[in-house]
C-alpha positions in Angstrom: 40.8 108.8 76.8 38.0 110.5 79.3 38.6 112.7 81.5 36.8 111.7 84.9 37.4 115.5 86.6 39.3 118.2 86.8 39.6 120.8 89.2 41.6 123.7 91.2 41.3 123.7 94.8 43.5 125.1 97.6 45.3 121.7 98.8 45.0 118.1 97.1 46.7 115.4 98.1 46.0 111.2 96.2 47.2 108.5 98.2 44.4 105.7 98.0 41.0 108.3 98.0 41.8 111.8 96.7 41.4 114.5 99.3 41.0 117.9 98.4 40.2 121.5 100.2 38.5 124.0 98.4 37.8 122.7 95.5 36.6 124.3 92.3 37.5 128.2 93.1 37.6 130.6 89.9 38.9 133.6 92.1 41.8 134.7 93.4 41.2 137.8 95.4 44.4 141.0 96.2 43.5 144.1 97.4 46.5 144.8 94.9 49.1 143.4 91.7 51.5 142.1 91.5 50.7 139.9 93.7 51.9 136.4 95.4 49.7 133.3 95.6 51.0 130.8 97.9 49.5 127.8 97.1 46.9 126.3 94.9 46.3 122.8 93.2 45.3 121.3 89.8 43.6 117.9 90.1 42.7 115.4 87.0 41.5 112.3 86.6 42.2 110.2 83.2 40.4 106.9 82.5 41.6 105.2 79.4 41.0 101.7 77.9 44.0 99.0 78.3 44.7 99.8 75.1 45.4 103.8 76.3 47.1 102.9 79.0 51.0 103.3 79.6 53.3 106.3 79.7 51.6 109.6 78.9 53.8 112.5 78.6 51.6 115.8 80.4 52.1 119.3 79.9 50.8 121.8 81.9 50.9 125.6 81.3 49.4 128.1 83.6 48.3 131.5 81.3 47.1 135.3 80.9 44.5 136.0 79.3 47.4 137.3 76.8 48.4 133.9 76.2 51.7 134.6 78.1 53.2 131.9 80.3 52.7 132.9 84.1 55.5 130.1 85.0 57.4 127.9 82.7 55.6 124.8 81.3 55.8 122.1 83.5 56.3 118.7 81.1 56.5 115.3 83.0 55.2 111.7 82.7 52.5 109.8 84.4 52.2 106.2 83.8 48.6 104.8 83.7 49.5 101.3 84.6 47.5 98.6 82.4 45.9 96.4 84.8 43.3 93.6 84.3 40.0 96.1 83.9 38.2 97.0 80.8 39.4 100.7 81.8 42.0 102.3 84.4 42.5 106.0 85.5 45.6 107.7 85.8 44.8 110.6 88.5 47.4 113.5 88.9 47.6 116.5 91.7 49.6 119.2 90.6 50.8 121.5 92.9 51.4 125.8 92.3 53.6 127.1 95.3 54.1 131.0 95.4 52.8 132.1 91.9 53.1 135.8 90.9 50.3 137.1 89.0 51.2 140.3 87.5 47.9 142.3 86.9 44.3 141.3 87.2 42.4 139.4 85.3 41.3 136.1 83.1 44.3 133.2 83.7 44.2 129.3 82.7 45.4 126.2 83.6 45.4 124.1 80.4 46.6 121.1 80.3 47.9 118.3 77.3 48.6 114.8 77.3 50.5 113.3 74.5 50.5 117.0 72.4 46.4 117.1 72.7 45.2 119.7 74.9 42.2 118.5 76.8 41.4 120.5 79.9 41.5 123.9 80.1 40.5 125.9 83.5 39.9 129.1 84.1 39.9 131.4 87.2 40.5 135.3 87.3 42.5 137.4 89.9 40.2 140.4 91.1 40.1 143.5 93.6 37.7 142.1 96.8 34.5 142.7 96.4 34.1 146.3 98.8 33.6 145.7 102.4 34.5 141.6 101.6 36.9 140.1 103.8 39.7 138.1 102.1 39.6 134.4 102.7 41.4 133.1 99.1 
């Protein structure tokens, strides 16, 4: 199993082409903690052999730089349907809808299919930069 990409961005939505807005940020900026993100997405793409392919169970954990779960764990299934290539892809948007971070700093999305963790993304939450004006 590869993985094609893998990305935050504000909004993604996969349908037959993947759209996505804002993609690849690693900062969230409040002028304060705690503090309230409304929305943010994780994108993946998985291509596998036929042999790989089937039902994958995914676990997703967003995390401090404490290790401490920010939400719980989000488990679910994606099936990566066989087909009659040499490969297929399994791609999965992930959505994060009004996410409390506690305190700035260091946070990851890391990701796990079938109890082998293999994405990990980081982003931090920071103060805005003096004089900045807030856009994320």
């Amino acid at each position: 199993m590869k993985i094609d990409f893998a990305f935050l961005c504000d909004y993604a939505e996969s349908t037959v082409k993947l759209n996505a807005l804002g993609i690849g940020f690693d900062t969230i900026y409040a002028p304060r903690t705690p503090c309230m993100h409304p929305h943010f997405s994780l994108v993946f793409q998985l291509r596998t052999s036929v042999l790989e392919a089937g039902t994958k169970d995914v676990d997703i954990h967003l995390i401090d730089e404490d290790g401490t779960d920010v939400t719980a764990p989000i488990k679910r299934q994606i099936n990566i349907p066989k087909g009659t290539a040499a490969e297929v892809i399994g791609r999965v948007v992930m959505e994060f809808v009004n996410i409390e971070f506690k305190h700035y700093g260091s946070y990851s999305v890391r990701v796990a299919v079938d109890r082998n963790e293999i994405i990990e993304l980081t982003f931090k939450v920071a103060q805005p930069p003096a004089g900045a004006a807030m856009n994320q």
